[in-house]
C-alpha positions as CSV (number, residue, x, y, z in Angstrom):
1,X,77.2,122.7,98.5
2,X,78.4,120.7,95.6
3,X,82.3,119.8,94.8
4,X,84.8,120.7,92.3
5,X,87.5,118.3,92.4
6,X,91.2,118.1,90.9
7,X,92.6,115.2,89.8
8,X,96.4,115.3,88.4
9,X,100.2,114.8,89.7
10,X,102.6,117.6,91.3
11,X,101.5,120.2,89.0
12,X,98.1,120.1,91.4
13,X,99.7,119.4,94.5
14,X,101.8,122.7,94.1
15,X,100.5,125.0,97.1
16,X,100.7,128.3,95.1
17,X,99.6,126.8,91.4
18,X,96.6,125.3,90.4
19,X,95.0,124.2,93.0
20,X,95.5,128.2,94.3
21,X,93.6,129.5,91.6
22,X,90.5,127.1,91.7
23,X,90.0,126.1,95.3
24,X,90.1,130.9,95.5
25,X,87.2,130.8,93.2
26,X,85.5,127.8,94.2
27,X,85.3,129.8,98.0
28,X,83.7,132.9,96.3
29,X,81.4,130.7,94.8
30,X,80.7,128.8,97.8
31,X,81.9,125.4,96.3
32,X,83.4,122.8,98.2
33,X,87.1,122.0,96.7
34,X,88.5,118.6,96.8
35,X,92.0,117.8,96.0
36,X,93.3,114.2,95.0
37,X,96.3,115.0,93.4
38,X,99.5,112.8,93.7
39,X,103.2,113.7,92.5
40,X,104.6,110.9,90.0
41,X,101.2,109.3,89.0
42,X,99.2,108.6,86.5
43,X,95.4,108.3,85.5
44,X,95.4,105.0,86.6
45,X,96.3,106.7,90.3
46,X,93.1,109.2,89.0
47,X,90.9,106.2,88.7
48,X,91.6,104.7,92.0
49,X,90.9,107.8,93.9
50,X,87.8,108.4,91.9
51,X,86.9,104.8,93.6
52,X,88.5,105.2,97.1
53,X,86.3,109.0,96.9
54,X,83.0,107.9,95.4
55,X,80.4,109.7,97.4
56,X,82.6,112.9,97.2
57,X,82.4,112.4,93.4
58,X,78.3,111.9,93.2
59,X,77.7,115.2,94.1
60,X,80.4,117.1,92.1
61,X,79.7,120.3,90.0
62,X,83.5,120.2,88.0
63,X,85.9,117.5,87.6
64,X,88.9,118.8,86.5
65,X,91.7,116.4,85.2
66,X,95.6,116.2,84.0
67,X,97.7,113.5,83.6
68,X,100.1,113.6,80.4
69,X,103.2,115.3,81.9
70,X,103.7,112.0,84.6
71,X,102.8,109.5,81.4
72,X,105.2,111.2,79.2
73,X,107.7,111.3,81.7
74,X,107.2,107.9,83.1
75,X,107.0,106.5,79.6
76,X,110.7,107.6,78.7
77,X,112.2,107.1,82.6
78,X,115.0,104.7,82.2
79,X,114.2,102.8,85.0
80,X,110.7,102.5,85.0
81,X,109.9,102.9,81.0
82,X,106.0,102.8,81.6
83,X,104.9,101.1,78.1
84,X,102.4,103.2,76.0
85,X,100.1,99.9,76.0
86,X,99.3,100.6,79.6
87,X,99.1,104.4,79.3
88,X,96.2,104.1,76.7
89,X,94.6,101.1,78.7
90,X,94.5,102.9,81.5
91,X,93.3,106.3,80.0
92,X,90.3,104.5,78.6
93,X,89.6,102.6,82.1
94,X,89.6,106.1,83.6
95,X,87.5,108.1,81.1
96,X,85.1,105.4,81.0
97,X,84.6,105.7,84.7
98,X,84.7,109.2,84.9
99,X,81.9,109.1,82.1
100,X,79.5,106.7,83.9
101,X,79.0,109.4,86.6
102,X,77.4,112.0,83.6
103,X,79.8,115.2,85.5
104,X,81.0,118.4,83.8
105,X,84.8,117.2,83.2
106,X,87.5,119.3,81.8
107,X,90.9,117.5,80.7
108,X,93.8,119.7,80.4
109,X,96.6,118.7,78.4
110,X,99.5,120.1,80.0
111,X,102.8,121.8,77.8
112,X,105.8,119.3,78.1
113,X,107.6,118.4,75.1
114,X,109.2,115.7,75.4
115,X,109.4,111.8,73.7
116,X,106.5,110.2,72.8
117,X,104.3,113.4,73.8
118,X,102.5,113.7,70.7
119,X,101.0,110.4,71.2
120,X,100.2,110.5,74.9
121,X,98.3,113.9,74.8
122,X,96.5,112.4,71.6
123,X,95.4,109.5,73.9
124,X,94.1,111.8,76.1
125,X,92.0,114.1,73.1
126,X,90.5,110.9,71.5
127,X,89.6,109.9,74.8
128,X,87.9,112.7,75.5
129,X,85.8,113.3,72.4
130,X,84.5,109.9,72.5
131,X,83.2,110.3,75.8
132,X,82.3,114.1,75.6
133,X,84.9,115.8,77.8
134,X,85.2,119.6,77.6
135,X,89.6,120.0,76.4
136,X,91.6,122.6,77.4
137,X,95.1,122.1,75.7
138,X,97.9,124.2,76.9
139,X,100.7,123.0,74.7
140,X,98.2,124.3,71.9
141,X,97.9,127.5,73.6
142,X,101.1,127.8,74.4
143,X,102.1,127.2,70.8
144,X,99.8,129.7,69.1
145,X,100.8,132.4,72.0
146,X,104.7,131.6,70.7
147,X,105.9,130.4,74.4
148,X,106.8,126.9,73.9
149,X,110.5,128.2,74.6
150,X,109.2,129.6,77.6
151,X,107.3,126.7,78.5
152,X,110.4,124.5,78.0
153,X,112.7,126.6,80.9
154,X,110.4,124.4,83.1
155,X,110.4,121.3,82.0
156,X,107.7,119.3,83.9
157,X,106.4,122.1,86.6
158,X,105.4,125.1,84.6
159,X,105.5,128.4,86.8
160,X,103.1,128.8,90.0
161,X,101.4,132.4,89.1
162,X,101.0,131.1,85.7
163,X,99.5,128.0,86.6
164,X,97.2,130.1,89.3
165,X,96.0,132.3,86.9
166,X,94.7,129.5,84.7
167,X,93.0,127.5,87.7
168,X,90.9,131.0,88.2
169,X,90.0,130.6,84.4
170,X,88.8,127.4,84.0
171,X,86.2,128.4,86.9
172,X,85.1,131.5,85.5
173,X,83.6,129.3,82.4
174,X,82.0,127.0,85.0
175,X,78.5,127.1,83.8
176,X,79.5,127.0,80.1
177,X,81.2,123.4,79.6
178,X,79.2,120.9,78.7
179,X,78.3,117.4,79.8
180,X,79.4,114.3,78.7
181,X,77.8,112.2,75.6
182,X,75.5,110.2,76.3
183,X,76.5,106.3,75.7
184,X,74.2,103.7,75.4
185,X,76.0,100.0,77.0
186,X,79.2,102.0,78.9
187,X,79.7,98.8,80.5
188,X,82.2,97.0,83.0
189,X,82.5,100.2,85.2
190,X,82.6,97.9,87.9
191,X,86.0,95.8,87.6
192,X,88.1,97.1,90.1
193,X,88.9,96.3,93.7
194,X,90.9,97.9,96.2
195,X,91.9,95.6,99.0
196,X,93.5,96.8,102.0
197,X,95.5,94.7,104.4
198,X,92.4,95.3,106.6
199,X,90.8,93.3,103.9
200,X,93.2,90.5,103.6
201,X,94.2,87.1,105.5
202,X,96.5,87.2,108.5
203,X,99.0,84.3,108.2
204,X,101.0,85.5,110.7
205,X,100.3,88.6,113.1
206,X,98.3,91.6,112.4
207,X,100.2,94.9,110.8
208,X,100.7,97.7,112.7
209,X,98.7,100.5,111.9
210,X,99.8,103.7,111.9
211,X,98.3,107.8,110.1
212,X,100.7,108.7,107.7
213,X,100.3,113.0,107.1
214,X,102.3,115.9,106.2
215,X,100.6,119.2,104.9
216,X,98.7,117.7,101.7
217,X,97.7,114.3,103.0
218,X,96.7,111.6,105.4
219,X,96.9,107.9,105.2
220,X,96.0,105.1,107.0
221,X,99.5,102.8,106.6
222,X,99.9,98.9,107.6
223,X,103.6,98.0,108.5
224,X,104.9,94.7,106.8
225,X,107.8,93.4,108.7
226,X,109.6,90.3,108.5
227,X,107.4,88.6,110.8
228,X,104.0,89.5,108.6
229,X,102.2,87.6,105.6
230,X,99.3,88.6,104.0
231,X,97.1,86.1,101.5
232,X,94.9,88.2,99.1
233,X,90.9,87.6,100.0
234,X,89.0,85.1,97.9
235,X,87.0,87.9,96.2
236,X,90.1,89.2,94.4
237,X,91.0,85.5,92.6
238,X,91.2,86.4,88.9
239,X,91.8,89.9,89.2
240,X,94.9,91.7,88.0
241,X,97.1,93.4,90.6
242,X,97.3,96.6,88.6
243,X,98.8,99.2,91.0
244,X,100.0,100.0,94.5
245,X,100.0,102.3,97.6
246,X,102.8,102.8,99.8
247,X,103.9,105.4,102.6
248,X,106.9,104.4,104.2
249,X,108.0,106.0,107.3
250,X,111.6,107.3,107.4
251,X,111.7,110.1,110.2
252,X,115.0,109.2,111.7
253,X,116.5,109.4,108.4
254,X,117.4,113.4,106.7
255,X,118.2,112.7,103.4
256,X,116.1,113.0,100.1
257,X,112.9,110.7,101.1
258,X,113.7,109.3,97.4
259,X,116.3,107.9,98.3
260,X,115.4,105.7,101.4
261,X,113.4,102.6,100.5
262,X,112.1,99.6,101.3
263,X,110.5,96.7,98.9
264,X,107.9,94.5,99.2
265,X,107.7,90.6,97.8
266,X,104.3,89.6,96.4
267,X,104.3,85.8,94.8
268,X,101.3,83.8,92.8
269,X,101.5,80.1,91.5
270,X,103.4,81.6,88.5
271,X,105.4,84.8,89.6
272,X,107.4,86.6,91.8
273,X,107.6,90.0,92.4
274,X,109.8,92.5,93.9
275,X,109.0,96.3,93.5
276,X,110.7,99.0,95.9
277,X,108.9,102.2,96.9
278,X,110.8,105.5,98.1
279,X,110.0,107.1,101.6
280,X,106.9,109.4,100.2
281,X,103.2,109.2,99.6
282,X,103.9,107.1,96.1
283,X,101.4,105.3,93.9
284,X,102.7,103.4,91.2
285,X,102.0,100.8,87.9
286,X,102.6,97.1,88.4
287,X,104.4,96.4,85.3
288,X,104.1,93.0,85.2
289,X,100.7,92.7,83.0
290,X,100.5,88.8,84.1
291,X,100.1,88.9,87.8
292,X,96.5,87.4,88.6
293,X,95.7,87.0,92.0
294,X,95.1,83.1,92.6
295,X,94.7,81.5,95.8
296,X,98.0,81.0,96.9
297,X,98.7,84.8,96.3
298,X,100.9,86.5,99.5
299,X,102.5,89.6,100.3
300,X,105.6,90.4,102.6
301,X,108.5,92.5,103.2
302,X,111.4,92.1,101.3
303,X,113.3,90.4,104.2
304,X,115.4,88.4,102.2
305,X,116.6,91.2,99.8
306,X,115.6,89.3,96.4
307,X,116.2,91.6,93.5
308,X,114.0,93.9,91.7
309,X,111.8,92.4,89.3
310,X,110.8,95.8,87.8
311,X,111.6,99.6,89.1
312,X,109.4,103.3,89.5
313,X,111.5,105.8,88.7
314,X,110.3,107.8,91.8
315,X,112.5,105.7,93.7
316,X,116.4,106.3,93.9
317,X,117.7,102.9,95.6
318,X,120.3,102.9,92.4
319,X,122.1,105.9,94.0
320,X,125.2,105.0,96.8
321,X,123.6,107.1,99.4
322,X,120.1,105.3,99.2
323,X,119.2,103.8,102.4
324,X,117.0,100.8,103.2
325,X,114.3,100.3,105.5
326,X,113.8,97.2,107.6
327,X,109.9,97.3,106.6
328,X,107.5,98.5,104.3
329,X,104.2,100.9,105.0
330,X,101.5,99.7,102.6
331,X,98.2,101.5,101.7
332,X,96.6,99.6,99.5
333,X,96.3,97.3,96.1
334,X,94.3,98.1,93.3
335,X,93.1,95.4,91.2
336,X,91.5,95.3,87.9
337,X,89.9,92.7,85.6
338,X,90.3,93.8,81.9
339,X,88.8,93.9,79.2
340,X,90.9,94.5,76.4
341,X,90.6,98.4,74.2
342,X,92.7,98.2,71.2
343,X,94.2,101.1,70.4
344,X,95.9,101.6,66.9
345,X,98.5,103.7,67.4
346,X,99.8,104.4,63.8
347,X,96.6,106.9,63.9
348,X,97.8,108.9,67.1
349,X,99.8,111.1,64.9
350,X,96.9,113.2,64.8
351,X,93.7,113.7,66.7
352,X,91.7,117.2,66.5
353,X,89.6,118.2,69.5
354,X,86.2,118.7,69.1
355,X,85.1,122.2,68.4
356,X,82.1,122.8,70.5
357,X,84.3,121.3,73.4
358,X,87.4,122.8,72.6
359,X,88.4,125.5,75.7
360,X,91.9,126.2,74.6
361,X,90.5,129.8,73.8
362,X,89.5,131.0,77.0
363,X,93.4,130.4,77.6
364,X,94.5,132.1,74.7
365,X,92.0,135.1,74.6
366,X,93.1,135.9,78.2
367,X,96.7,137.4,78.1
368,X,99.5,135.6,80.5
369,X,102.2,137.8,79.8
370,X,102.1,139.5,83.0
371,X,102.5,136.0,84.4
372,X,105.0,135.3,81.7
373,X,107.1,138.3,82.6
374,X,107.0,137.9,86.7
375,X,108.2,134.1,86.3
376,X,111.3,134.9,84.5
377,X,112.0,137.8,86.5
378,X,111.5,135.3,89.6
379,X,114.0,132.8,87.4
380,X,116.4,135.8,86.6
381,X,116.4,136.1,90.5
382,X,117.3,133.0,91.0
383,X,120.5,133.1,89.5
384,X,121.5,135.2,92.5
385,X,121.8,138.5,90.3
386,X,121.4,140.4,93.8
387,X,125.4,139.8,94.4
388,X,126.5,142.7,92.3
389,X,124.8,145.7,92.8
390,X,126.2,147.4,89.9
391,X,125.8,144.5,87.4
392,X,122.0,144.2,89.1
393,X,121.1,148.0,88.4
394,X,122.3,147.3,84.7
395,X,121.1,144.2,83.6
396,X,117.5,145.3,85.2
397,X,117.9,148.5,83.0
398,X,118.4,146.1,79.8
399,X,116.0,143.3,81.0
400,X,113.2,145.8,81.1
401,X,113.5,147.5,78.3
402,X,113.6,144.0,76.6
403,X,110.4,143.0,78.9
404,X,108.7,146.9,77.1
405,X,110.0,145.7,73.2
406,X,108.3,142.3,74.2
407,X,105.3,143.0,75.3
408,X,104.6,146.2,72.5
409,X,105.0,143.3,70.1
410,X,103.8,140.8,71.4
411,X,101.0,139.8,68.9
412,X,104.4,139.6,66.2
413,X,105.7,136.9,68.6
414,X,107.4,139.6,71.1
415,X,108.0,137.2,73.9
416,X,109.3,134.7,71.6
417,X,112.0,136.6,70.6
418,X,112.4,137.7,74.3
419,X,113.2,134.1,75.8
420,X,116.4,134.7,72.9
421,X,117.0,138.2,74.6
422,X,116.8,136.9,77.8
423,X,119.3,134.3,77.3
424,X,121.8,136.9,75.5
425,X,121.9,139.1,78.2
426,X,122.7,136.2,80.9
427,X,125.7,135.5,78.7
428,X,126.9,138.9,78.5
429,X,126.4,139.4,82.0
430,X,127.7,136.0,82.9
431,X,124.8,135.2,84.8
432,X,124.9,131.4,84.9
């Protein structure tokens, strides 16, 4: 059997969303469904999994790939600020990849509206129609189907049966999207590295090993404690450390796993850096664009609590409940030698998909208003409306009969005007 295989951040780790609508067709057409989806990352997480998974990727039917809603976010995170330089480096780096193994790929652009959006999902489109992805842009669907109110309620996790329902239709047009372009010279495929602390040099003791899981995923963790130094391998010299992998272990803590952390210290002839990771499954950017790895290149725990050098957002130490751990549970290093895309981003403004490779209508032509309807019922029911019988009997009363005016006009922008409805009739009944 051959593979279809997600790629993306929480929107694809969601149990009941995406993934649930693809991995229930990919069973009925007795496909093998792979899942390497990580909350908080980026493409440049999408590229080292699509390294890490190689094998897995050779014999894929369907790659199906999102990553704009963690760059736009990440890009405007106070703490992080992820710089649009290294968002459209790293897009290319991953497209290029992707291209080089000539598999049906679909790129969805999923709806958030927020920042520098505009540019980041146009990063993504003239990515795509250089290499010959097939595009399937939500925040132009939802757009043209009036629901970018709607979509807005939800900020950066759009609703579950929604996101289901378009998981089932991407697979239904399995056999219609077309390869990628062929490209004569899609060189320098070939400059990344992951190095494990398997892979490195022991200056001290060994790490202790040790198989991080929950429900979505399993890793093989090394602990760094203040009694452990690792030297980089001599095959990595001149490469860039680009990003890293982290699973920190925090079972006899209960609070938010954001908020427990522990940071690790990596130094070079020229810099030092200090990065802390949250208590989760986390891969993250190394902002620091000037780390090479030279021979005198070492890693440890943070034992003596030197200060950040640089922050990911997905990590809350800033808060006065954080708590800190007395080691650190590393997964990996990726490293990457560059070669330098320039991107002009004065012409991002704009970028048009191509038409033969354009899916957006097989969203559009297939009504989600059902979905639409159930997820703000579910929202309505959220706001506890169930405590007042009375009021509850009522507002149903008025909500469907806005739900009935929406949906008999709903090709005059119905459910547009609904989201208004919707928000008037929580104010009347005080349901806030």
């Amino acid at each position: 059997m051959s593979n279809i295989i997600l790629l993306g951040g929480s929107n694809c780790v969601m149990v009941n969303g995406l993934q649930k609508g693809i991995k229930e067709v990919a069973k009925e057409k007795e496909l093998n469904f792979y899942n390497f989806s990580l909350g908080y990352c980026t493409s440049l997480q999408n590229l080292y999994e699509l390294i890490r998974h190689k094998e897995i990727f050779a014999n894929a039917s369907l790659i199906i790939t999102e990553s704009n809603v963690n760059e736009i976010y990440n890009n405007q995170a106070p703490r992080e600020k992820l710089p649009l330089n290294l968002i459209a480096r790293y897009i290319f780096y991953y497209y290029r990849y992707l291209h080089s193994l000539q598999k049906k790929v679909v790129v969805l652009i999923l709806p958030f509206y927020k920042a520098n959006h505009q540019i980041i999902n146009n990063l993504h489109i003239l990515n795509a129609n250089n290499f010959g992805f097939n595009i399937i842009n939500l925040q132009k669907a939802f757009s043209k189907m009036n629901l970018i109110e709607f979509a807005n309620m939800f900020e950066v996790h759009q609703p579950a049966n929604i996101m289901a329902k378009i998981g089932k239709l991407i697979m239904t047009n399995l056999k219609n999207y077309h390869y990628p372009k062929k490209i004569e010279n899609n060189n320098n495929i070939d400059n990344f590295l992951i190095i494990k602390p398997s892979d490195m040099i022991n200056l001290s003791k060994k790490p202790k090993e040790n198989i991080a899981k929950n429900s979505a995923f399993e890793e093989l963790t090394y602990r760094l404690d203040k009694d452990i130094s690792l030297k980089f391998p001599p095959n990595s010299k001149g490469y860039r450390l680009a990003g890293l992998h982290s699973w920190n272990e925090s079972k006899k803590f209960s609070e938010n796993v954001l908020k427990i952390n522990s940071s690790i210290y990596i130094k070079n002839k020229k810099y030092e850096l200090v990065k802390e990771m949250a208590a989760l499954n986390l891969f993250c950017e190394i902002l620091n664009t000037n780390f090479i790895v030279d021979d005198e290149s070492i890693v440890s725990f943070n034992d003596k609590n030197k200060p950040n050098t640089e922050y990911f957002h997905a990590c809350l130490s800033n808060y006065k409940d954080s708590k800190k751990l007395a080691y650190f549970d590393l997964i990996a290093f990726f490293l990457i030698k560059d070669d330098e895309e320039n991107i002009d981003f004065t012409n991002l403004n704009k970028q048009s998909m191509l038409e033969e490779r354009d899916f957006t209508n097989l969203i559009i032509n297939n009504t989600l208003y059902e979905e639409v309807i159930n997820a703000c019922v579910s929202l309505i029911k959220q706001n506890k409306i169930n405590e007042s019988i009375s009021c509850n009997n009522f507002f149903s009363y008025k909500l469907g009969q806005a739900l009935i005016k929406a949906y008999k006009n709903r090709y005059k922008g119905g459910f547009f005007k609904f989201i208004f409805e919707l928000r008037k009739l929580k104010k009347d009944y005080k349901l806030n």
